[in-house]
N, C-alpha and C positions, 0 to 999 in steps of 0.2 A: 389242447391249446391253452394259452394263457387266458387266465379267467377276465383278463382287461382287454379292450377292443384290438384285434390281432392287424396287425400292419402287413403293405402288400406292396413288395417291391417287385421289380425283374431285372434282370444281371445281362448283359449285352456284351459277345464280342466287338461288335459295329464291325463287321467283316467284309473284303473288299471283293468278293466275288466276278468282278469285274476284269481286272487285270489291273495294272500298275499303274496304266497311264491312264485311270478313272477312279483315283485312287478319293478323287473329291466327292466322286458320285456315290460312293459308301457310307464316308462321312454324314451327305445328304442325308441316306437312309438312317442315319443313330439318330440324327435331329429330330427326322420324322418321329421315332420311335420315342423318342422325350414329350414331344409335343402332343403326342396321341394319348399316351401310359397317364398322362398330366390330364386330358378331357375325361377319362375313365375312372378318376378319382386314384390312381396307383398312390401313393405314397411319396417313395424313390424310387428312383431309376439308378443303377449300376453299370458300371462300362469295364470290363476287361483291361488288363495293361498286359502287351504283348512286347518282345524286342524282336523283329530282324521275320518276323512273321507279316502275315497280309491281314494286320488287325493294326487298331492304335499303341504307339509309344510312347504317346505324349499326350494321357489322361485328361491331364488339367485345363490343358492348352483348349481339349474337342466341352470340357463340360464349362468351359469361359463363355464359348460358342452357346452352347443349353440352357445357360443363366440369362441370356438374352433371349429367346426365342420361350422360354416358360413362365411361369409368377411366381407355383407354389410348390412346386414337387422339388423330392432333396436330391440332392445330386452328389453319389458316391463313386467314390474308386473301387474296383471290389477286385483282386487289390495289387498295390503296388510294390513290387519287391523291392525293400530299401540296400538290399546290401548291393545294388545299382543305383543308388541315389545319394547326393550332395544333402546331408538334412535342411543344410542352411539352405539354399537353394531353395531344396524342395518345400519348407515352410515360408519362403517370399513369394513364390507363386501359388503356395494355398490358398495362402493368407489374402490376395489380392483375388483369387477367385469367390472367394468366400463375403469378401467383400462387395463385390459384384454381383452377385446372386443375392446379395440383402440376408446372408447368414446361413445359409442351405444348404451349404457343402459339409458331407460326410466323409471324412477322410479313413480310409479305409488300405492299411498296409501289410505284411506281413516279409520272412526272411526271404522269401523264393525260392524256386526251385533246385535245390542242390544241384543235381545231376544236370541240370547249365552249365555249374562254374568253369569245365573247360572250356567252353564254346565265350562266355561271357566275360571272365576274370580276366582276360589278355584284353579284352577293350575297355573294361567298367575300371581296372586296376587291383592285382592281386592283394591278399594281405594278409600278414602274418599270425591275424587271429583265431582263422580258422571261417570257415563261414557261417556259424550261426553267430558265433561272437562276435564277428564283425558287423552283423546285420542288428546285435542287442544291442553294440555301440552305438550306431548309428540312427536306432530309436530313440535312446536316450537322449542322443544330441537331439534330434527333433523336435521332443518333449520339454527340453530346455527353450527352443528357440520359440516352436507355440506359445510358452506359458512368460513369454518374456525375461527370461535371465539373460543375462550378459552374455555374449558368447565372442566377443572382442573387445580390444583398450586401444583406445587411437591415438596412445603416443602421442608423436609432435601435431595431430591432426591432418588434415585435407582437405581442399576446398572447403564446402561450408559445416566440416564436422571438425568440432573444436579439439584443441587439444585436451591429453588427461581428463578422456571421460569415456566410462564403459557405453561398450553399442549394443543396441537389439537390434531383431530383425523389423525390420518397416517393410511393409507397413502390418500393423497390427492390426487382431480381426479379434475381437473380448469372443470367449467361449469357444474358439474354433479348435481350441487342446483340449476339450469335455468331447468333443465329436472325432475321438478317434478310436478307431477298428483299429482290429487284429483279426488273421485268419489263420488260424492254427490249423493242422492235422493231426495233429496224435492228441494223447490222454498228457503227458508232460507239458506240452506248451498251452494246452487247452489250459488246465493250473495255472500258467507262469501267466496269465493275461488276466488271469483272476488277480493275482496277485499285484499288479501292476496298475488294479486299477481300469482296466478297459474296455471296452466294448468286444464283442465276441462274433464272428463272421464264420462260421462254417460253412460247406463247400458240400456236392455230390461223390466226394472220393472223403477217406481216411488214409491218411497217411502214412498208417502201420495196418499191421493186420494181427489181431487179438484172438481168433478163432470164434469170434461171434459176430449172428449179424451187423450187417451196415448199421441199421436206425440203433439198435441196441449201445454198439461201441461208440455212436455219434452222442448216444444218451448220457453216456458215460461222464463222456467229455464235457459235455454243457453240465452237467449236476458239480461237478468237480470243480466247474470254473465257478458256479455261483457261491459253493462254499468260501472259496478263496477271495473271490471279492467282495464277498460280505463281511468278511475276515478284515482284509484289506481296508475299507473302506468303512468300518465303522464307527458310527459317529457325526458322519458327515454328510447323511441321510439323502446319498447317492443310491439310484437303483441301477441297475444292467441293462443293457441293451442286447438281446439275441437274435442273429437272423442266421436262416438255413435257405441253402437252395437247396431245390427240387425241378427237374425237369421234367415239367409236364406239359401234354399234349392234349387238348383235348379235339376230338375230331368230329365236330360238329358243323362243319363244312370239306363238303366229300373231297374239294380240291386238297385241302390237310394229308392225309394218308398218303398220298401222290407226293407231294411236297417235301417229307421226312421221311419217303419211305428210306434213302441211300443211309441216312441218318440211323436211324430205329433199327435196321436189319446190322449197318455195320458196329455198334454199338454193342449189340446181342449178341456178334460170333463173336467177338473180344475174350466174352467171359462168357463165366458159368452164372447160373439161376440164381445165386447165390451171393453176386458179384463181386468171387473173387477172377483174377483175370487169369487165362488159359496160361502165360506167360509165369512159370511158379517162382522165377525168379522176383517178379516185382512186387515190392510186399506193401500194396496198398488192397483196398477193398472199395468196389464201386456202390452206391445206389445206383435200383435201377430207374429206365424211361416210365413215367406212368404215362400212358397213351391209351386211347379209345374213347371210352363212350365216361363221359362226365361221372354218370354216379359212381360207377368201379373205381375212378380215379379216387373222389370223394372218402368211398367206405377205404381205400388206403392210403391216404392222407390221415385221415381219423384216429387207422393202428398206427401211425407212425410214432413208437414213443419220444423220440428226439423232439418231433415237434410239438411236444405236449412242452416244453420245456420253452419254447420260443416266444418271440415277442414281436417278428416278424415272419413272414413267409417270405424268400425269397423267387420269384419264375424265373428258373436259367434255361434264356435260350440257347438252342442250339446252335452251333455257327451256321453251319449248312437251312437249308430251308427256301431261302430267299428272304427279302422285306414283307410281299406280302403274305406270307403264309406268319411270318412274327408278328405283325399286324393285329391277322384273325388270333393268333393265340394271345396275344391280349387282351380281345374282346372279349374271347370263350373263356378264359381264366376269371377274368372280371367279373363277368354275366352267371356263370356257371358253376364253378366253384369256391370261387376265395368267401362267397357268402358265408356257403354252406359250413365254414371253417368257421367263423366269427369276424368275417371281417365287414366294413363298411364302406364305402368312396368316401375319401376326402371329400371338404367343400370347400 
């Protein structure tokens, strides 16, 4: 682990296990989940961005909601795929949550999942760039509209916006373009985010598969990125931000095991021990569940060389589960192991 005090977040689908027409009572449960993660000293709290799924689509909108109901924990996107998003847009309403949280929002993005674009490009709107280039573009625009460059001329003007004068996005939130994520998957984009200047979001999957293990290829990729944006950035005596999930369980309350069992067993036929998945066409590589008994978890947290490299821990829950089994595993996480890592509660 990083030799400065190791940071402790957890990553939330806010899942609506319910059905459709209870679709508030889930929501509920993420709040809970903000509100609880915040008494236990968590850090951040992370929310999943889902389309056309029984999770949330409209990130910003559920952590506007968490910016009132918390004081001090940060509040990210982990993350949001831009090549479905308006940058302009998407930086008016950061911008305004960010302000409303009193400066707590972590904006947290990346290209999305390719293997969407059929199901999604005929609604989000196709484009001729191809899809990662269209998702570079559309960061770039972002990065323009956070850090206040002009991104309109108002001509003859409009109502109370004068003529012959360049526009920014309002409202404006100072620092909210220093607090932006990337979540790469491979060892190329892990680079490109070094070089760009960003924060670094890594995930329980790799998004290629290198012929070595998970933590190894994941190590790869954060060493790679810190060169690049030390590179990047030097001079201006900026440091990195790194956070990894890890899905772990610890099962110190017997109702736990019962809880994730459907989770943990179907998780395991997927793949192999190894976690590449049975499916050889799909060429990523999973981490695997750590679940049981706290210390094992621990001594493999420890070898994990990727997380020697980080800066935060991230705890990805599971969807499945229920509330109150994500609850206790923020308890047990807290109590039990994030110590044993290097970490401390907030205060």
């Amino acid at each position: 682990m990083s030799t400065h005090r190791l940071e402790l977040g957890f990553l939330s689908f806010v899942p609506n296990p319910y059905g459709p027409d209870q679709a508030g009572r889930a929501l509920e449960d993420g709040l809970r989940l903000f509100e609880h993660a915040e008494q236990l000293g968590f850090d951040i709290g992370w929310i999943r961005v889902r389309h056309f799924e029984e999770f949330p689509s409209s990130p910003l909108t559920f952590l506007s909601a968490a910016s009132q109901r918390t004081k001090r924990i940060r509040l990210g996107t982990g993350v949001i795929p831009l090549r479905y998003e308006d940058p302009i847009r998407l930086a008016e309403d950061a911008a305004t949550v960010d302000l409303l949280s009193g400066g707590r929002l972590e904006l947290g993005v990346s290209s999305g999942i390719g293997q969407f674009a059929k199901i999604l490009d005929p609604v989000f709107g196709e484009s001729d760039r191809g899809f990662s280039a269209e998702s570079q573009h559309r960061l770039g625009r972002l990065r323009e509209a956070l850090a206040g460059t002009p991104v309109a001329h108002s001509g003859a003007g409009f109502m109370s916006i004068p003529a012959d004068v360049d526009l920014t996005v309002t409202p404006a939130s100072a620092g909210l373009g220093e607090r932006l994520w990337y979540g790469p998957g491979t060892l190329a984009s892990a680079i490109r985010t070094g070089e760009q200047g960003l924060d670094i979001h890594v995930s329980t999957l790799n998004a290629e598969e290198t012929g070595v293990p998970f933590a190894a290829g994941q190590a790869a990729q954060l060493r790679a990125y810190k060169e690049a944006f030390a590179a990047a950035t030097a001079g201006t005596g900026r440091t990195p931000r790194l956070a990894a999930g890890r899905i772990i369980l610890p099962f110190t309350d017997p109702r736990d095991a019962d809880a994730y069992a459907g989770f943990t067993e179907g998780y395991a036929s997927r793949m192999h021990d190894d976690g590449r998945p049975h499916d050889s066409s799909v060429n990523i590589r999973f981490d695997r569940v750590r679940s049981g008994e706290p210390a094992r978890i621990i001594d493999g947290l420890l070898a994990d060389e990727a997380l020697a490299e980080v800066t935060e821990l991230t705890l990805t829950l599971p969807a499945p589960g229920g509330i109150d089994a994500h609850l206790r595993t923020l308890d047990a996480v807290a109590e039990h192991i994030a110590p044993a890592l290097g970490w401390t509660p907030a205060s």
